[in-house]
N, C-alpha and C positions, 0 to 999 in steps of 0.2 A: 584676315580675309575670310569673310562669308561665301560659301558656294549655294546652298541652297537656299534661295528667297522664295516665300509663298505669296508675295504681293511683288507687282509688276516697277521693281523701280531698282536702282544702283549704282554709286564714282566719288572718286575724294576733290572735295568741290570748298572753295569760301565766296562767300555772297557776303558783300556790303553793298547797303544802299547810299545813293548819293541823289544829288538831285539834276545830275549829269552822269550819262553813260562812261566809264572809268574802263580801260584796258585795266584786267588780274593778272596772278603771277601762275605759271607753272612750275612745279616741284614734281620730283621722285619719289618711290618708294625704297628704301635702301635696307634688303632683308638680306639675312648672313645663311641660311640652312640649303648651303649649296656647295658642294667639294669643287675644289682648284680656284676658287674667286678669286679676284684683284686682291692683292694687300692696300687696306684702306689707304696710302698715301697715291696709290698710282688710281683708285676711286676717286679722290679730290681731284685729279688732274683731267679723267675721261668728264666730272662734271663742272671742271674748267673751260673744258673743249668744248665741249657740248653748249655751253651759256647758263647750265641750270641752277637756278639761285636758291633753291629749297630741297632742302631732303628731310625725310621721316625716316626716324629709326626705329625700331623694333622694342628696342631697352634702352640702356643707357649705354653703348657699349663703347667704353674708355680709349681701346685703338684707333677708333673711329671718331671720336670726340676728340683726340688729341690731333688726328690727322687733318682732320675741320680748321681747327684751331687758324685765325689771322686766312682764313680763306675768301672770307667775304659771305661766305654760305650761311641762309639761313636752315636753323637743326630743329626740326620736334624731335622729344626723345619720349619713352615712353616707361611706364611702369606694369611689367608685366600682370598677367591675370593671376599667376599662381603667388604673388607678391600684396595680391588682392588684400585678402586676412591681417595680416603685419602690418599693410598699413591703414587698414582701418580700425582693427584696436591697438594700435599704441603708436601713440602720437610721436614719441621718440623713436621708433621704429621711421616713422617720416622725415623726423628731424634728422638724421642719421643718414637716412637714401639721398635728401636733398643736398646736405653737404659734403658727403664723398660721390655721390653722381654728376649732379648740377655745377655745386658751387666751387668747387676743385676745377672745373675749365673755363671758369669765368674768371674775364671778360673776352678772354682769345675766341673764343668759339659762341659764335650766337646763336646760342640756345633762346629762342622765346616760345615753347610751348611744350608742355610738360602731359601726353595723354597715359590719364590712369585707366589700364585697364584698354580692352578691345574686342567691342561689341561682347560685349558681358549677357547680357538679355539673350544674345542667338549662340554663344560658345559657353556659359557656362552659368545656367539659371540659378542654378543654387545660390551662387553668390551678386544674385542679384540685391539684398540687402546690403551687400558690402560697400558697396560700389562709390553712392555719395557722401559716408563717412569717411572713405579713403580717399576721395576729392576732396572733401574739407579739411579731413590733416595733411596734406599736400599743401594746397594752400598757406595753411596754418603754419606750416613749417619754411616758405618761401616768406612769408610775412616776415618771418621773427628771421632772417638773414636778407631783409631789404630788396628781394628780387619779387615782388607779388605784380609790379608795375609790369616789367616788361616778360617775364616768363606766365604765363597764362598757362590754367588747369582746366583741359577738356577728357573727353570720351569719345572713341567713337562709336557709334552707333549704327548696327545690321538695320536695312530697311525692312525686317520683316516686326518692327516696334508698333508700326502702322498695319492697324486692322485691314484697312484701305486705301490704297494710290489710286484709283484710277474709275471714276476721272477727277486728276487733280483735286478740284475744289470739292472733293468729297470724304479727302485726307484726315485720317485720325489715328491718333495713337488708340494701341490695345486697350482694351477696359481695365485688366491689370495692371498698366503700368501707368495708363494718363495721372489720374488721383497720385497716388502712395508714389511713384516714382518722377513722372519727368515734370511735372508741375513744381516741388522741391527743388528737384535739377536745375531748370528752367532758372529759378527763384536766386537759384545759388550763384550760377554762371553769371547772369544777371548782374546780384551782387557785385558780383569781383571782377564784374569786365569781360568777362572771357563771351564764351561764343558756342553755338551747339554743333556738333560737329556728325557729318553722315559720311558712311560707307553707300556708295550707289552704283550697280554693275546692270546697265542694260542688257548685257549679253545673257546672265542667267534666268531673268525674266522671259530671255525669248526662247533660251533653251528648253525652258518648263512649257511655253506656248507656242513653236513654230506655225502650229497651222493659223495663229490667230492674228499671231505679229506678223508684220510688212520687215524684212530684214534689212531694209533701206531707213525702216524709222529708227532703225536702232546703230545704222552709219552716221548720220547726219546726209544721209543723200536724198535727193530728190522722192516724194511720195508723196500720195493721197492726202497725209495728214489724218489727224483724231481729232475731233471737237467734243471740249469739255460739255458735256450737256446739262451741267449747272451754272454756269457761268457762260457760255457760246461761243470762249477763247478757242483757236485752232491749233494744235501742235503738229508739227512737225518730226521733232527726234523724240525719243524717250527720255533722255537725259533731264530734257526741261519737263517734261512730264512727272519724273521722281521728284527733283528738285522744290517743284510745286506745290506737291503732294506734302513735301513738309511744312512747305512754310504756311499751307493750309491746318494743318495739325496742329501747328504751334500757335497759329490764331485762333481756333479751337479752343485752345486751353485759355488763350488770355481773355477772348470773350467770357468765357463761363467761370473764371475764375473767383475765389470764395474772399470776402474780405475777413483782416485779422487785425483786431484791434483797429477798427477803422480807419485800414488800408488794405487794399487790392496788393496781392503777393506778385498779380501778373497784369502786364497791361499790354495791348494790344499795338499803341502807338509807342512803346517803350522802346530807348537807346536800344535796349539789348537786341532787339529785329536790326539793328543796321549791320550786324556781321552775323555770319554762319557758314560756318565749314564744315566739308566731308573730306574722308581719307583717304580715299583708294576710288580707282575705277582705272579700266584695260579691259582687252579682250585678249585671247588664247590665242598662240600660233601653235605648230607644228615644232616636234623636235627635229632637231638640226638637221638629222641623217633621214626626216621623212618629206616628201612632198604631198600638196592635195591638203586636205581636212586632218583637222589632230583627230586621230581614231580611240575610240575609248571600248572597254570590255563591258555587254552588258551584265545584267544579274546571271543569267545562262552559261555565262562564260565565253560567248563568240564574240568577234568582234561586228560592230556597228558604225558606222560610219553615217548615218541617215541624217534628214534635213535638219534634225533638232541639236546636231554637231557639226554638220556641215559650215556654219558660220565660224570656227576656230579655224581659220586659213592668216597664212603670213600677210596677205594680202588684208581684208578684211580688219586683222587686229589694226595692217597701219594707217587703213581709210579713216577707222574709230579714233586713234589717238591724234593723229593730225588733226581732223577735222575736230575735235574735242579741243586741241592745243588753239586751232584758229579761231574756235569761239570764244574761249578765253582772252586770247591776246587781244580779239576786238570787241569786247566789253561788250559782246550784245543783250544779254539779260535774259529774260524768263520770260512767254507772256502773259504773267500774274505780273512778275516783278522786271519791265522791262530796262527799272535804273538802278537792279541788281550788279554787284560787282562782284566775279564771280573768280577764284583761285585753283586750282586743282593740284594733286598730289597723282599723279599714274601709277598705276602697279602694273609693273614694278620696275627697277633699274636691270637684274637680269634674271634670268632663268635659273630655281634653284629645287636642283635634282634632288636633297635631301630632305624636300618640303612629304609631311607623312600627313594622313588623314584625306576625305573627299576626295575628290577624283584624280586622276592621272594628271590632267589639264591644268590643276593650279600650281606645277612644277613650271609650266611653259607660256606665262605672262612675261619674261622680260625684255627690254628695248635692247640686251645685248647679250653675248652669249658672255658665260664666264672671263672667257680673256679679253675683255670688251670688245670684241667684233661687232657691230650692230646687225642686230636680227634685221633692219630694215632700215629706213631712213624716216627720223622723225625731226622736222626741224624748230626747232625752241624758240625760237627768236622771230622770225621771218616769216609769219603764215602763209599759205598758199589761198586759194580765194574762199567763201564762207561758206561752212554749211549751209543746209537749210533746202526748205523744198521745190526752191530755183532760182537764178540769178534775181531774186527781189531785194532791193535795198531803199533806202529813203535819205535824202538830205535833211540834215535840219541846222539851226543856226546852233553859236557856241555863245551861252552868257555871259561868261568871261572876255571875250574880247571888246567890249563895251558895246554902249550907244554909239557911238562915232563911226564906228567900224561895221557896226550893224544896220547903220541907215544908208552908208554907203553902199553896201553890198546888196540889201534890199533896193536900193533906187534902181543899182545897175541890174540886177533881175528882174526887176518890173518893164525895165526900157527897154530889155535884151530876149523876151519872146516869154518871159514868164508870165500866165494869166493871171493877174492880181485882182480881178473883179471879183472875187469872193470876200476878198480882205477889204474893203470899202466898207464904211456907214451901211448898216442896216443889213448889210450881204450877210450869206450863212456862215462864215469864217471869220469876223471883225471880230467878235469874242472870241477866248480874251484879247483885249484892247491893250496888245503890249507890243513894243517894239521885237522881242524874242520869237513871239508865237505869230506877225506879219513875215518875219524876216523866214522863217521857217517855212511857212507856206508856200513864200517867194520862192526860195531856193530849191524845195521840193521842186515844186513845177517845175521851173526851170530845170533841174537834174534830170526829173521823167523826160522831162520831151526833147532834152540832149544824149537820150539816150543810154541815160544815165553812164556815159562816158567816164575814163579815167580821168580826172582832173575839173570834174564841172561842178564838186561841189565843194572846194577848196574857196570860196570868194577871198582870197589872199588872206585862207586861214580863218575865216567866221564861220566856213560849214564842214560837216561832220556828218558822215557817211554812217546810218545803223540797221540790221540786220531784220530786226523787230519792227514792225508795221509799229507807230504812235500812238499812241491811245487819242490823243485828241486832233481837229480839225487841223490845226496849226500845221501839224505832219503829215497829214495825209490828204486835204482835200475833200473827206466825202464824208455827207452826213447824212440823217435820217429822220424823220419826224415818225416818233409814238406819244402812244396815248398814256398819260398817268392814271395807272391803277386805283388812287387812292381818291378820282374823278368822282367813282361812282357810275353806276349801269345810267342812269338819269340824265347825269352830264351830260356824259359820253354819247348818247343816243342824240341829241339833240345838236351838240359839236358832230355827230358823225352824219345827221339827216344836211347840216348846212353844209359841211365839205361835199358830199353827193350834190346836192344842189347848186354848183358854183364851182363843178369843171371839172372834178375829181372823179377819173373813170372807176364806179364802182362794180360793174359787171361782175369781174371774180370772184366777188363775196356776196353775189347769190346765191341761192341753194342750186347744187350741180357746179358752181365757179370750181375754179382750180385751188383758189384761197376760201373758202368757206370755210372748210375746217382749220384750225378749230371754232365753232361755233361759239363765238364770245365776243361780249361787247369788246371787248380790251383789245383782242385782234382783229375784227371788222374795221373797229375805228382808227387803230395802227395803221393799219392798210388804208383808208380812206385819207386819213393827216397826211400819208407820205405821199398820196399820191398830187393830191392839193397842192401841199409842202415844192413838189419838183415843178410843179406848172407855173408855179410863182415864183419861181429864181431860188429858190431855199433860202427866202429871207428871213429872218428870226421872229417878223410879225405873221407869218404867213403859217407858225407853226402856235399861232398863241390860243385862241379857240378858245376861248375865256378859262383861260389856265387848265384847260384839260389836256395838251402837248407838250411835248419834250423837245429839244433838240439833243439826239444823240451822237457822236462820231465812232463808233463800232458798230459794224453792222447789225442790225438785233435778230436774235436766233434763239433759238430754244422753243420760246412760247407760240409759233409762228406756225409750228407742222411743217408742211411742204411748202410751204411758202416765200421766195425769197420777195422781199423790201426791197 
């Protein structure tokens, strides 16, 4: 566990993409450096009780591997950092760990992932060369005893790897380490299946920045929101903010990657982006015997208690895990990757007083005290209603249920007060011309203007309720007409004099208008198309301007100034 991050991001997360929104799994963190703990058999039992299907372990630790054991539990185990060395030069050193660790509790205990090492790069630079030799004789060593299928070789990874999080899409690993380290990594994981894996803690981020961060962006509760100003997407929580951050980094790399023996080592569209996990994320409570804020000593010696700690209350940790567990369970995604499938690991399972190093506060992440009393109530199974930055949700249809099932439910939306006049020949929503992305639109409407009610967007099981506004028309309804850049000032001038002349109110993009600036053909004529664009039904001809407009379904932002479209 990482306490001090110099970039704004942090939680133990799995993303897989799918081409449908997928409910993840929640997992624990299950660390031993605590006096009077459970004895690992009555542990299987409180995450019997509990529902929790995953736990991470620290090591390999045999009591606990053997108490696993016919549990149903799925187990990461791990290969400590000071074990680093051993097994990066000697391959039989690996060979050795794998079969008196791993393969001594196989098949009873389901072990499928094997992390070497933990955040190496922010707890112990030195052996940052170590690192992907001891993942390849790991590997190497699950190969030659037939387990490389199902037990998989990761790392986790400190979010301080990235030079930059924020904003998102401006995400990039260190200069040291992009090249010479995670590009290899990257190559390797790739290789073998595996997956890249982050450690991500919004709470330390905001502890380094109270006065900058919203403390609400970092619950999942209601707020103002961030807008990426490279990309225009809006966040909400910071989780999805980190989360972004990587998958912007690791496309980073695969754009710019070097070919070898003419082939590209990284591809941007490659399997290996449809999974990625992180390890850990929680936030701090109070120890037992205190109420109020966890108090911590500063450098001085007194105690402090101030805004940039104030968020480590019982309260507080359990807004962040619930509402982190609710996003999970209902597969909302990212809004980079909104048909991300996203997994989590919490730290940690309890409170562990014998934890030494960094602050006082990373004794007091657990979901229960020693004798498993729960610090709070967190429920695993059964979310409570969604984060995010207000009751906003969207129907859309399910492609699985077929055409049959989807024209019916469509018809009955359309006859039952849904507006369908967009989805007609020529309207600004016909494209795409699919049963999936009609039925979707149907059913939106239909949900908004029922109020988006319990039960309205269920059409006997064709709709699906998601969290994340849709990137396209089909889910949302609203679109936009700009101008293509690559037009030219000439074009453009000439499409933007015929929109002015033909009902398009151009006034604001006078000089002194509200939209003048920025003074550019690109944004004049954006503004002039859209506004053409809405007087015309927002038909798809009404945005064509001899190929110098768009039809967009995100609202466009960034290029725009003060200006909203």
């Amino acid at each position: 566990m990482a306490v001090a991050h110099i970039v704004l991001v942090g939680a133990a997360l799995l993303l897989t993409f799918f081409s449908s929104l997928e409910a993840g799994d929640v997992g624990v963190c299950y660390g031993m450096q605590g006096s009077d703990l459970m004895q690992p058999l009555d542990v299987v039992k409180l995450l019997k009780n509990n529902r929790i299907g995953m736990v991470r372990l620290y090591d390999a630790n045999a009591r606990a591997l053997n108490a696993l054991a016919k549990s149903g539990i799925k187990v990461g185990v791990s290969l400590p950092n000071e074990n680093l060395a051993d097994a990066a030069g000697d391959p039989s050193y690996a060979r050795q760990w794998v079969q008196s660790k791993l393969q001594a509790h196989l098949p009873d205990t389901l072990i499928n992932s094997v992390a070497v090492g933990n955040e190496v790069f922010h707890q112990v630079t030195g052996s940052t060369s170590l690192l992907l030799p001891a993942m390849k004789n790991i590997h190497s060593a699950l190969v030659s005893v037939g387990l490389a299928d199902t037990i998989k070789v990761i790392t986790p990874i400190a979010m301080d790897a990235l030079k930059v999080s924020f904003p998102p899409s401006a995400g990039a690993f260190k200069d040291e380490l992009a090249d010479t380290v995670m590009r290899p990594m990257i190559h390797f994981l790739r290789q073998t299946g595996s997956y890249l894996t982050f450690n991500i803690y919004p709470y330390f981020a905001y502890k380094q920045n109270p006065d900058l961060i919203d403390l609400n962006y970092v619950l999942f509760l209601p707020n103002s929101g961030q807008r990426d100003t490279g990309n225009g997407l809006m966040y909400y929580n910071m989780f999805d903010a980190m989360t972004d951050a990587v998958f912007h980094a690791v496309e980073k790399l695969s754009s710019s990657a070097q070919h070898t023996q003419g082939r590209k080592m990284l591809q941007a569209d490659d399997d290996f982006l449809l999974e990625m996990k992180t390890q850990e994320s929680g936030l701090p409570h109070p120890p037992k015997h205190k109420k109020g804020a966890l108090q911590h000593e500063d450098s001085a010696g007194c105690i402090s208690c101030q805004k940039s700690v104030e968020a480590a209350t019982t309260e507080n940790a359990k807004t962040y895990n619930n509402n982190l567990i609710s996003k999970v369970l209902r597969g909302t995604g990212t809004p980079y990757k909104p048909n991300a499938r996203i997994s989590v690991y919490i730290f940690s399972l309890f409170n562990e007083n014998l934890k030494t190093g960094g602050d006082e506060e990373e004794k007091y992440f657990g979901l229960f005290y020693p004798d498993g009393t729960p610090v709070y109530k967190v429920d695993f199974v059964n979310p409570g209603p969604p984060p995010g930055p207000a009751p906003n949700s969207w129907c859309t249809a399910k492609p699985e249920v077929g055409d049959k099932r989807l024209q019916a439910a469509l018809d009955f939306a359309c006859g039952s007060g849904a507006d369908c006049a967009a989805i007609q020949p020529g309207k600004s929503c016909y494209q795409p011309n699919t049963l999936v992305a009609h039925a979707s639109y149907a059913f939106n409407s239909y949900y908004q203007r029922m109020g988006r009610a319990t039960g309205t967007c269920d059409f006997e099981g064709a709709g699906s309720v998601v969290y994340n506004q849709p990137a396209t028309c089909a889910g949302n309804g609203a679109s936009w007409c700009v101008a293509k850049p690559e037009a030219g000032d000439s074009r453009l001038q000439a499409a933007l004099d015929f929109a002015c002349g033909h009902g398009a109110d151009c006034s604001a993009i006078q000089a002194g208008g509200r939209c003048f600036d920025p003074n550019t053909k690109l944004a004049h004529a954006s503004y002039a198309f859209n506004d053409y664009y809405k007087l015309n039904g927002r038909s798809d001809e009404s945005c064509y301007f001899n190929d110098c407009g768009t039809v967009v379904h995100q609202q466009p932002s960034g290029k725009f100034g003060n200006c909203v479209l």
